[in-house]
Backbone as JSON Lines, residues from 0, in Angstrom:
{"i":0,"aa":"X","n":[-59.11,-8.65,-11.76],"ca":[-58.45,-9.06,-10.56],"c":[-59.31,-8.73,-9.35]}
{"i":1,"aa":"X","n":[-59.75,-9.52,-8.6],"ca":[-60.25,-9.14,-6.84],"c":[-59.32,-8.78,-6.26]}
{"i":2,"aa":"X","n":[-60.08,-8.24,-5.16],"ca":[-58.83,-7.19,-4.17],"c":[-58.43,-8.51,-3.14]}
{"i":3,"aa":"X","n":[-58.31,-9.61,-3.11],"ca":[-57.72,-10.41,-2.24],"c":[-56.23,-10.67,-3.08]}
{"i":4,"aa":"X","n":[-56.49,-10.91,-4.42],"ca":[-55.17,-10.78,-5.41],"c":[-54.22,-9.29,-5.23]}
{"i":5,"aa":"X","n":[-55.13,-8.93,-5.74],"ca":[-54.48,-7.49,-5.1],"c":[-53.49,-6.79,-3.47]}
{"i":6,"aa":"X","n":[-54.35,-7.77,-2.87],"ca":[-53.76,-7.08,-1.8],"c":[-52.45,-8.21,-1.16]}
{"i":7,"aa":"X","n":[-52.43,-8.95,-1.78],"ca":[-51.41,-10.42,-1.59],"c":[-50.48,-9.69,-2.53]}
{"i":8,"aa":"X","n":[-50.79,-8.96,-3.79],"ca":[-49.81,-8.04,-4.57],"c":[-48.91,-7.32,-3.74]}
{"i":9,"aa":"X","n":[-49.82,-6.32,-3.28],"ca":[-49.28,-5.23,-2.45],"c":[-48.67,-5.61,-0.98]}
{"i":10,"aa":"X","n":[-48.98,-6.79,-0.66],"ca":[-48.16,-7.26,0.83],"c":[-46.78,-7.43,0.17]}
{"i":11,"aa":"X","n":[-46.93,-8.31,-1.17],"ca":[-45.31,-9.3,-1.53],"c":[-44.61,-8.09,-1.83]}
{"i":12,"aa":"X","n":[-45.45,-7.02,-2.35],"ca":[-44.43,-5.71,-3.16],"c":[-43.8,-5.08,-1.33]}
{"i":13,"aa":"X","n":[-44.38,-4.86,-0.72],"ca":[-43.86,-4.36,0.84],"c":[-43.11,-5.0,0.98]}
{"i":14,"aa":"X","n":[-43.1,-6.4,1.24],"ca":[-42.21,-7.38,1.31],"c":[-40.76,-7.47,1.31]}
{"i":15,"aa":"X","n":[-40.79,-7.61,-0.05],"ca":[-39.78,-7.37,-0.63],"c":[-38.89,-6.02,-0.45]}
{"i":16,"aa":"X","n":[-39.62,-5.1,-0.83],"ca":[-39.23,-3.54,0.15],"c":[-38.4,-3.15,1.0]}
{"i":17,"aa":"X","n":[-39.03,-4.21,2.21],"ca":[-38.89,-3.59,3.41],"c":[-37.39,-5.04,3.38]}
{"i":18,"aa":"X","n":[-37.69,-5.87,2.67],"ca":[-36.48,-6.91,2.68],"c":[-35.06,-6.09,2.14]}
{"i":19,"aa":"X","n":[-35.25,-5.73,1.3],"ca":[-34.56,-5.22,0.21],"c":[-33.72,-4.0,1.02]}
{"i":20,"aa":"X","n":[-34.65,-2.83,2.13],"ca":[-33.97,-2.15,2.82],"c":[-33.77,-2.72,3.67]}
{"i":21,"aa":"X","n":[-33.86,-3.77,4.38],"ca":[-33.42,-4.3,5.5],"c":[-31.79,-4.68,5.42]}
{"i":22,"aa":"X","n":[-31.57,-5.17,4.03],"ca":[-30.43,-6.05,3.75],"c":[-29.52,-4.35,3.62]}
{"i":23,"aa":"X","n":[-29.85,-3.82,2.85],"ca":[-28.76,-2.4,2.8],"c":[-28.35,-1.82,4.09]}
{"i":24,"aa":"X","n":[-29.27,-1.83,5.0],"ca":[-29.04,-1.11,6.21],"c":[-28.14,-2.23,7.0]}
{"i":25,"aa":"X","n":[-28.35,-3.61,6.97],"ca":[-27.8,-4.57,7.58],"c":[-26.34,-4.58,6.93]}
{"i":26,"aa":"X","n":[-25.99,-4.25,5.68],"ca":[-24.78,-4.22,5.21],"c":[-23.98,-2.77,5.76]}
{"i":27,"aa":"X","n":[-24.47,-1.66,5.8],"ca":[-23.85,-0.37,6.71],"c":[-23.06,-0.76,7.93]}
{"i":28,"aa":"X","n":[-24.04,-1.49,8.84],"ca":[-23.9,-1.99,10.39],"c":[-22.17,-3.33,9.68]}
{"i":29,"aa":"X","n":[-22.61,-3.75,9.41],"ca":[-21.27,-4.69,9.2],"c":[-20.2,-3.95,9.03]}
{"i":30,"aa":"X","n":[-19.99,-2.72,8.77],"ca":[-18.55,-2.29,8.73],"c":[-18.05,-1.66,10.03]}
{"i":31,"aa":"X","n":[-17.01,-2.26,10.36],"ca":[-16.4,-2.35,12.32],"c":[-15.69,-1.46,12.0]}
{"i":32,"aa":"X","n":[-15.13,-0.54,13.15],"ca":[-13.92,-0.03,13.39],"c":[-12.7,-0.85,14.35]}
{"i":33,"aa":"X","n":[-13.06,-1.98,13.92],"ca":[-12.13,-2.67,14.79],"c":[-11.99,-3.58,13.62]}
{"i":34,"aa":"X","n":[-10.79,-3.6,13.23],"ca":[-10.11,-4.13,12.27],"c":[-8.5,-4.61,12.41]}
{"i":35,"aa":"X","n":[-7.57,-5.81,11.28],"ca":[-6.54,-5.66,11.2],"c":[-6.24,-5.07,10.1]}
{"i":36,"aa":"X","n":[-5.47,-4.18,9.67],"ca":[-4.66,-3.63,8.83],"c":[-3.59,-3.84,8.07]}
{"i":37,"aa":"X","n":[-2.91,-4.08,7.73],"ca":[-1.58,-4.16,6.88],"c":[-1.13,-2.73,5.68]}
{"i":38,"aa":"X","n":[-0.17,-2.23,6.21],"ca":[0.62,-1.14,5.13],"c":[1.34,-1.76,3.79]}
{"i":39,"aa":"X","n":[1.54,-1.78,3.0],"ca":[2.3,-1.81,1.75],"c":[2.91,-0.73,1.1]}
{"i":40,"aa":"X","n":[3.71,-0.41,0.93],"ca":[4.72,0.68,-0.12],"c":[5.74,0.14,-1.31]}
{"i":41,"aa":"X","n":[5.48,0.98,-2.5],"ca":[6.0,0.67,-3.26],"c":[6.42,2.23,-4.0]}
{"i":42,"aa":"X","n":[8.15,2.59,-3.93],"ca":[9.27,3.95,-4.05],"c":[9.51,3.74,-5.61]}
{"i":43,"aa":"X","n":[9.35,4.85,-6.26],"ca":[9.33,5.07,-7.92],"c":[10.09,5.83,-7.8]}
{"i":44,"aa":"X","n":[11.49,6.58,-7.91],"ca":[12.47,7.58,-8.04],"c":[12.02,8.5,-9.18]}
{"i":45,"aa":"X","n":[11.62,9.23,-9.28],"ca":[11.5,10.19,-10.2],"c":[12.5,11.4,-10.84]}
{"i":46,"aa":"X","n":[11.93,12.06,-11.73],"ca":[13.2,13.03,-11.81],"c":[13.35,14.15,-10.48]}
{"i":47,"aa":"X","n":[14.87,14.42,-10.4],"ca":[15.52,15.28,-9.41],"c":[15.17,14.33,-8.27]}
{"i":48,"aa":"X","n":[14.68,15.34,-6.81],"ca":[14.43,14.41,-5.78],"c":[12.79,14.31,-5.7]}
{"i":49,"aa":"X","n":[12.55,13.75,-6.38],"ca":[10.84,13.14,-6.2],"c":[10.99,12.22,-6.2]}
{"i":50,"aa":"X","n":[10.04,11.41,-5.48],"ca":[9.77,9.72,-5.09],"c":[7.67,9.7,-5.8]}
{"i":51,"aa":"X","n":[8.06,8.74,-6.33],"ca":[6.27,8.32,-6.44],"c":[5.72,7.42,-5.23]}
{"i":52,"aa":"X","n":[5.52,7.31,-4.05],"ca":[5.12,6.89,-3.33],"c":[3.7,6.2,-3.53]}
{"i":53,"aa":"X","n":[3.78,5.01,-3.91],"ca":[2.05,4.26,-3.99],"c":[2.13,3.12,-2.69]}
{"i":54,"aa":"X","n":[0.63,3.69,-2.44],"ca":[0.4,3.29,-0.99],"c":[-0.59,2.54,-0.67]}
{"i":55,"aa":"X","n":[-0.43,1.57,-0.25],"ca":[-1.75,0.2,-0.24],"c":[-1.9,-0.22,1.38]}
{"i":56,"aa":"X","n":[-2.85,-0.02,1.71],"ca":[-3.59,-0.54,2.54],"c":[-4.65,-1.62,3.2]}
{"i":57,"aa":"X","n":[-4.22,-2.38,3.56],"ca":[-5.14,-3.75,2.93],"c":[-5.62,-4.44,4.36]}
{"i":58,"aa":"X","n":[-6.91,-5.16,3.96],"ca":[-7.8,-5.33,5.52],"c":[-7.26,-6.66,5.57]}
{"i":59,"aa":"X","n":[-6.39,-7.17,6.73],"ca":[-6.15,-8.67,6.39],"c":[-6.87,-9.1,7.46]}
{"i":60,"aa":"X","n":[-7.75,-8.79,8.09],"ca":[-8.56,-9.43,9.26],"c":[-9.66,-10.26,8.32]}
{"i":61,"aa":"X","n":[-10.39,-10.89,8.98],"ca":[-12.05,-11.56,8.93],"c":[-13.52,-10.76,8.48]}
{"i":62,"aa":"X","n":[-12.94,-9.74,8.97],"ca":[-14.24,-9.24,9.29],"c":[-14.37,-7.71,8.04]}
{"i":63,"aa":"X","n":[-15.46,-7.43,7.57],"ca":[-15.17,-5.76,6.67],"c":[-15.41,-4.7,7.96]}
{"i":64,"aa":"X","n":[-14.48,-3.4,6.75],"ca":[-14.09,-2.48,8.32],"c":[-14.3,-1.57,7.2]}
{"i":65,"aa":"X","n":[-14.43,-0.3,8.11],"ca":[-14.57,0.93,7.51],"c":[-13.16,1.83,8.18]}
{"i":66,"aa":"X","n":[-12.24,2.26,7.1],"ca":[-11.16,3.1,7.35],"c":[-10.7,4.6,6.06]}
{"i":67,"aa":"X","n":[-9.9,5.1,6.74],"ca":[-9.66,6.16,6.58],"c":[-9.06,6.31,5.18]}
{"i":68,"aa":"X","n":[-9.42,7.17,4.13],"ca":[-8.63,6.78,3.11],"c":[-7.05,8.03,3.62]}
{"i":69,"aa":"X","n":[-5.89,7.36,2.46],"ca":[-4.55,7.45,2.88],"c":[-4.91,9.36,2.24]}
{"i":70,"aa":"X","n":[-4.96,10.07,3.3],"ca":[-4.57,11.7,2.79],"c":[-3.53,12.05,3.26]}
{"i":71,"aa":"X","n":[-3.21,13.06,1.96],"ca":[-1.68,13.53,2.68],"c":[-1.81,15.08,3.63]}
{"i":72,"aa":"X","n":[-0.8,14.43,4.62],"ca":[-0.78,14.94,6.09],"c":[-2.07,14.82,7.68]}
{"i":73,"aa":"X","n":[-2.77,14.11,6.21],"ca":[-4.12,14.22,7.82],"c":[-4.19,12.44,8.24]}
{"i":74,"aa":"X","n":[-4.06,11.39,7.26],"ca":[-3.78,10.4,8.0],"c":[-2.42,9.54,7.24]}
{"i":75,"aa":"X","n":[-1.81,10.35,6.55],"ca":[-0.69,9.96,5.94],"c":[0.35,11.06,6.11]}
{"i":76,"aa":"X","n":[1.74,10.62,7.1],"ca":[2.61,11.45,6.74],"c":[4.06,10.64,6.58]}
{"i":77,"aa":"X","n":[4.89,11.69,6.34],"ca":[6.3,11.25,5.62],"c":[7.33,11.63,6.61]}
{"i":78,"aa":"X","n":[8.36,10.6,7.21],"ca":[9.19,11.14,7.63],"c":[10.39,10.76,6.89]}
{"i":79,"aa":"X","n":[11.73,11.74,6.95],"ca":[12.75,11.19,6.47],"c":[14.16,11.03,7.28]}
{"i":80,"aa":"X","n":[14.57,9.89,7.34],"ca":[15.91,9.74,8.33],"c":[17.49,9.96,7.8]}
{"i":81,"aa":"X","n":[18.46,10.57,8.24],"ca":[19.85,9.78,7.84],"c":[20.07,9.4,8.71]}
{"i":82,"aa":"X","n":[20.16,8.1,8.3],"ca":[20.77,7.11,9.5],"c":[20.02,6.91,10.31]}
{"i":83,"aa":"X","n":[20.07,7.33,11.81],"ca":[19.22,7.6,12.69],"c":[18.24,8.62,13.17]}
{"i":84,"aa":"X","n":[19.08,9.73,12.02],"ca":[18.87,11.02,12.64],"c":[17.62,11.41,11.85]}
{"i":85,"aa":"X","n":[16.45,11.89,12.65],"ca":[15.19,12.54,12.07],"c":[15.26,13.86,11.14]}
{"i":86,"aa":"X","n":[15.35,13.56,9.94],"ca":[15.33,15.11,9.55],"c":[14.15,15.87,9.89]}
{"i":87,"aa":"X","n":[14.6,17.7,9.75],"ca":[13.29,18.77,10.04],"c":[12.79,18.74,8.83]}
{"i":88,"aa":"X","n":[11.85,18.65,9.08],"ca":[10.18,18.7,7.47],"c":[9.94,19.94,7.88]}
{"i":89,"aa":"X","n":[10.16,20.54,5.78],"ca":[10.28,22.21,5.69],"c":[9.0,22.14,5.16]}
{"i":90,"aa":"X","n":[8.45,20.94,4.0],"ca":[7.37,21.53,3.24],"c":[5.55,21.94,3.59]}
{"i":91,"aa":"X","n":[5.12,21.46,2.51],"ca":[3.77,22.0,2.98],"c":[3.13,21.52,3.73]}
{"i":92,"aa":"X","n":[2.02,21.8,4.81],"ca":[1.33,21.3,5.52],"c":[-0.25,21.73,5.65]}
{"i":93,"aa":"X","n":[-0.74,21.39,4.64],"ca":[-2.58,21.44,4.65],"c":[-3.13,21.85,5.5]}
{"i":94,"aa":"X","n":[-4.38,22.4,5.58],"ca":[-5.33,22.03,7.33],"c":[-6.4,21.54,6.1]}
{"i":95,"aa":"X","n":[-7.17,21.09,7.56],"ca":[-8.3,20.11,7.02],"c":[-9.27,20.44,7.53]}
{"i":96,"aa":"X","n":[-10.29,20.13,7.37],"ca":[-11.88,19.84,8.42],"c":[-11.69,18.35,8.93]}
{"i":97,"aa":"X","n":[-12.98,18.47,9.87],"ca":[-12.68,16.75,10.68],"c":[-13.29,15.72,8.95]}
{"i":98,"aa":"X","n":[-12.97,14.62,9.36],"ca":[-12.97,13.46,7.83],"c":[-14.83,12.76,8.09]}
{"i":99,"aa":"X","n":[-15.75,13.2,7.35],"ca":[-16.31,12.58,7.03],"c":[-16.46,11.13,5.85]}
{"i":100,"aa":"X","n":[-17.92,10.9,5.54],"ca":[-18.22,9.51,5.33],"c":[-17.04,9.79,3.52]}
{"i":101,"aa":"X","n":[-17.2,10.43,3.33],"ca":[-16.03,10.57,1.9],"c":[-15.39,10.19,1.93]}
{"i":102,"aa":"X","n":[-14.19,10.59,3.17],"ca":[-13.45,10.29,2.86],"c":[-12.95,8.98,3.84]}
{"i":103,"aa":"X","n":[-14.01,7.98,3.69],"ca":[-13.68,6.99,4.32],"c":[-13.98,5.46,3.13]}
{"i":104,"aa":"X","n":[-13.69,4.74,3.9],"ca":[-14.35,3.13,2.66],"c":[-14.25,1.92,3.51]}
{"i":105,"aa":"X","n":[-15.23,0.95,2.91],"ca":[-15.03,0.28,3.74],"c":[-14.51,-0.77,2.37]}
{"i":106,"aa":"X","n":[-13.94,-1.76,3.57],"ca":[-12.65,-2.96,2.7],"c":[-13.26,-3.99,3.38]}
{"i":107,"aa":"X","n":[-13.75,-5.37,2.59],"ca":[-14.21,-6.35,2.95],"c":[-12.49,-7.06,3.34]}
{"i":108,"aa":"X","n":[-13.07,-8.12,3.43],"ca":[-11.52,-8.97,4.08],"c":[-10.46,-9.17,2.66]}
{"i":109,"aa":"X","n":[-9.63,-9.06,2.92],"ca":[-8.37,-8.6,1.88],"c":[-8.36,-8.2,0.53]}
{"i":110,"aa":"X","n":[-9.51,-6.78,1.13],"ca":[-9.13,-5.68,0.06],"c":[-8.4,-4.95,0.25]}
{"i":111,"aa":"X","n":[-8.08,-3.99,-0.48],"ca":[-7.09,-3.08,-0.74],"c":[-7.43,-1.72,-0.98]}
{"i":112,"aa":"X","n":[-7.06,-0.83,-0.06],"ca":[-7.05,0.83,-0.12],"c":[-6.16,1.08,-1.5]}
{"i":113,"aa":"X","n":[-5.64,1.82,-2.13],"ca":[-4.52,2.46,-2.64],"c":[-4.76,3.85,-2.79]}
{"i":114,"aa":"X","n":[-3.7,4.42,-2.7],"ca":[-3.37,5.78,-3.05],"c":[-1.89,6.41,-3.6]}
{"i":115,"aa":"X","n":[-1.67,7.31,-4.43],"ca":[-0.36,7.66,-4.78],"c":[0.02,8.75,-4.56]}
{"i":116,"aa":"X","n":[1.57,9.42,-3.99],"ca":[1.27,10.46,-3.4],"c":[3.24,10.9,-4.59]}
{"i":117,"aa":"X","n":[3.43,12.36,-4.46],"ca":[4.56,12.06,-5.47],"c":[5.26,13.1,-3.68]}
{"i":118,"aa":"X","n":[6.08,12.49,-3.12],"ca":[6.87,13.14,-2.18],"c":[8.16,13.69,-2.7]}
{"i":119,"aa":"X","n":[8.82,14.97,-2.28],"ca":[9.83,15.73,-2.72],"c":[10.82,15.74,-1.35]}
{"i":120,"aa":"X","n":[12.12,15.26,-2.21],"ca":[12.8,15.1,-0.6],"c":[14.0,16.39,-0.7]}
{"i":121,"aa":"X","n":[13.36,17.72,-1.2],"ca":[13.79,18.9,-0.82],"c":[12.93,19.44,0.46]}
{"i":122,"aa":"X","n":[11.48,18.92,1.13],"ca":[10.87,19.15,1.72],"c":[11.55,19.06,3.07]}
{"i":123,"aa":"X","n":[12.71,18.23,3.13],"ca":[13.38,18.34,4.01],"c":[15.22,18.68,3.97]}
{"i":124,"aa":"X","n":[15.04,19.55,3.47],"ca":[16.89,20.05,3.02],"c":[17.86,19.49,3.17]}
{"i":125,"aa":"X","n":[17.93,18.23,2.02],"ca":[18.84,17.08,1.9],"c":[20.37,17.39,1.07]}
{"i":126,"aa":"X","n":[20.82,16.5,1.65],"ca":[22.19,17.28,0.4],"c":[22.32,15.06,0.07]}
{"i":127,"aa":"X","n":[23.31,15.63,-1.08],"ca":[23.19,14.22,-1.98],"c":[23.52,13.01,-1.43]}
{"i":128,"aa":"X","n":[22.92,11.5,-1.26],"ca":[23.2,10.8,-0.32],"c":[21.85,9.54,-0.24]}
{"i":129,"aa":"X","n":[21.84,8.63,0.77],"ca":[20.79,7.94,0.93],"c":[20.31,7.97,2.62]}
{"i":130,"aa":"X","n":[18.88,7.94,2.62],"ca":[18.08,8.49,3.39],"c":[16.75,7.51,3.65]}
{"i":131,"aa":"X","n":[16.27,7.24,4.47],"ca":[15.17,6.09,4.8],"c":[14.05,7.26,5.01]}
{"i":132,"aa":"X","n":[13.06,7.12,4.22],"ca":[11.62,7.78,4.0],"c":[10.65,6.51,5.01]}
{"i":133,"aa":"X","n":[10.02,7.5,6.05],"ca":[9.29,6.36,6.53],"c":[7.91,7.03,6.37]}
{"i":134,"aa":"X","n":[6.9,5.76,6.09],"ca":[5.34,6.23,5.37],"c":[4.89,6.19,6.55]}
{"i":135,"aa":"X","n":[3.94,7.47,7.39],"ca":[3.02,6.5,8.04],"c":[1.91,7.2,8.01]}
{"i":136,"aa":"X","n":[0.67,6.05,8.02],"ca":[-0.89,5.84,8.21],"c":[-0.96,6.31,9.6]}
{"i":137,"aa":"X","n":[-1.44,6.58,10.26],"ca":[-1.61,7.33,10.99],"c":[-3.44,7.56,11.53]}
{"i":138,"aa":"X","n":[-4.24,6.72,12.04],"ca":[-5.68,7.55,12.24],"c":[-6.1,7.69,13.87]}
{"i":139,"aa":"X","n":[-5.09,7.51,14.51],"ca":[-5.43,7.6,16.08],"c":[-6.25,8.55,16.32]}
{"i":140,"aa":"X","n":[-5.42,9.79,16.29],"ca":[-6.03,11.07,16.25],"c":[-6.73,11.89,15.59]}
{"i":141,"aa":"X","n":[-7.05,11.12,14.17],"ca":[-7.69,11.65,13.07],"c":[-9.5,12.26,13.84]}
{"i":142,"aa":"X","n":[-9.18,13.47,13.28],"ca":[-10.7,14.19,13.36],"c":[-12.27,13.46,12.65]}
{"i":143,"aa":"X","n":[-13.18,13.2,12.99],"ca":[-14.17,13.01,12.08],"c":[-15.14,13.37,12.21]}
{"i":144,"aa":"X","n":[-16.31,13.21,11.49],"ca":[-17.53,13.91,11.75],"c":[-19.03,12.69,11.29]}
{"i":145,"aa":"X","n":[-19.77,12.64,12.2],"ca":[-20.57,11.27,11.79],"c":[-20.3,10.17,11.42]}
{"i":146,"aa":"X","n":[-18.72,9.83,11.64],"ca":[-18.37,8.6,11.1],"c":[-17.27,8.19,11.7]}
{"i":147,"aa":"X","n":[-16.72,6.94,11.84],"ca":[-15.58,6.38,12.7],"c":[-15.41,5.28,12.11]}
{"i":148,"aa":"X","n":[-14.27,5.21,12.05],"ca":[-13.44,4.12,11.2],"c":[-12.35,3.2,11.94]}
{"i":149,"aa":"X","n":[-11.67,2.39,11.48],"ca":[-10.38,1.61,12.25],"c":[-9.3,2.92,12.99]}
{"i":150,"aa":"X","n":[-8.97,2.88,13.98],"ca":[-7.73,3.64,14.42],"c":[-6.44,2.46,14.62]}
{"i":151,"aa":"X","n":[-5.92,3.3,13.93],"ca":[-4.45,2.61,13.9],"c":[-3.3,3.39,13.69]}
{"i":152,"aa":"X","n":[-2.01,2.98,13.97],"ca":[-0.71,3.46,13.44],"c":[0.27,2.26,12.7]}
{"i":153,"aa":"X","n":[0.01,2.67,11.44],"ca":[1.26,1.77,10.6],"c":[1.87,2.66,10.24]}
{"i":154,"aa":"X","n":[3.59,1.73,10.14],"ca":[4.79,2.72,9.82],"c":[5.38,1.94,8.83]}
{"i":155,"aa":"X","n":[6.02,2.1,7.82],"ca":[6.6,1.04,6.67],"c":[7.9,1.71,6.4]}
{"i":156,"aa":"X","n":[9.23,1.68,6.39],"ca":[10.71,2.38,5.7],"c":[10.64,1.96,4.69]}
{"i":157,"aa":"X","n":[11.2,2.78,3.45],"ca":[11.93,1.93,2.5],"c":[13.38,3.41,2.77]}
{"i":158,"aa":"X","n":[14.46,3.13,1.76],"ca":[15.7,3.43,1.39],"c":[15.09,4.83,0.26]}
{"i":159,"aa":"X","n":[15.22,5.67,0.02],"ca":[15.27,6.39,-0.96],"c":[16.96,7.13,-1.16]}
{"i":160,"aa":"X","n":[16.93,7.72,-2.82],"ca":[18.51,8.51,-2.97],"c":[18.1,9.61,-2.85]}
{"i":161,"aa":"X","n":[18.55,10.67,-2.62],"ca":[18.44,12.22,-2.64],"c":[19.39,12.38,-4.19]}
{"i":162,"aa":"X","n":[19.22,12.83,-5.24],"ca":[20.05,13.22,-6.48],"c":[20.8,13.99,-6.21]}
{"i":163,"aa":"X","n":[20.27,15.24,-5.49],"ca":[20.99,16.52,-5.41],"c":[20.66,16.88,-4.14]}
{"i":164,"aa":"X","n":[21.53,17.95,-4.02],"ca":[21.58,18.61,-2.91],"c":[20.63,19.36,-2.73]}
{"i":165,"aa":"X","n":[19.54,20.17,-1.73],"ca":[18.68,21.16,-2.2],"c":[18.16,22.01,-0.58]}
């Protein structure tokens, strides 16, 4: 081989390279924090007062976005109503660090987050009866660190039973 072959080698191999990282880095930049969102919930009654709470999050905009995945209490929390009335939330409450690139993802146009969370509706000292559990997403205020994602607030009700009193 002459080095004119050679070096037409070694340009196409750069080439390609520098193509090849161009396109990865160009795919990073495509994920917006400006996005539309959509919540989904779907209530599993479990035994006593547990609910299986599965939780879908889905990009229904145009464009891919980078958002928060659903954690519980830092961008997912639970409220529970009778009637109108807000109940007091007894149970646990986490701390966190601010949310890096982990715990984030990005969703091309109508994908789907999910997550499942099993909520206990002794967490708020229910006696036997029906009660509206409201989900919400939550990332307004969410902490982060090198990374920023969609901010939003979605809220979704469904109906849950309390079994027992507790």
């Amino acid at each position: 081989m002459n080095s004119r072959s050679m070096n037409l080698k070694a340009m196409l191999i750069i080439g390609i390279t520098i193509l090849f990282l161009g396109c990865l880095a160009q795919k990073e930049q495509e994920a917006s924090k400006e996005g539309i969102l959509r919540i989904g919930v779907k209530i599993e009654e479990k035994e006593g007062n547990k609910v299986l709470t599965k939780i879908f999050i889905k990009n229904v905009g145009n464009s891919t976005v980078r958002v928060a995945k659903p954690i519980y209490f830092v961008t997912l929390k639970f409220e529970l109503y009778k009637g109108n009335e807000s109940m007091k939330f007894r149970g646990p409450v986490p701390t966190y660090l601010p949310l890096t690139k982990e715990e984030t993802k990005v969703l091309k146009p109508r994908e789907t987050l999910e997550a499942e969370y099993i909520v206990d509706l002794c967490w708020w000292n229910v006696t036997k009866g029906e009660y509206t559990l409201a989900v919400i997403y939550d990332t307004i205020e969410t902490k982060s660190q090198g990374v920023d994602f969609v901010r939003q607030r979605l809220v979704i009700k469904q109906n849950v039973t309390a079994k027992e009193t507790c």
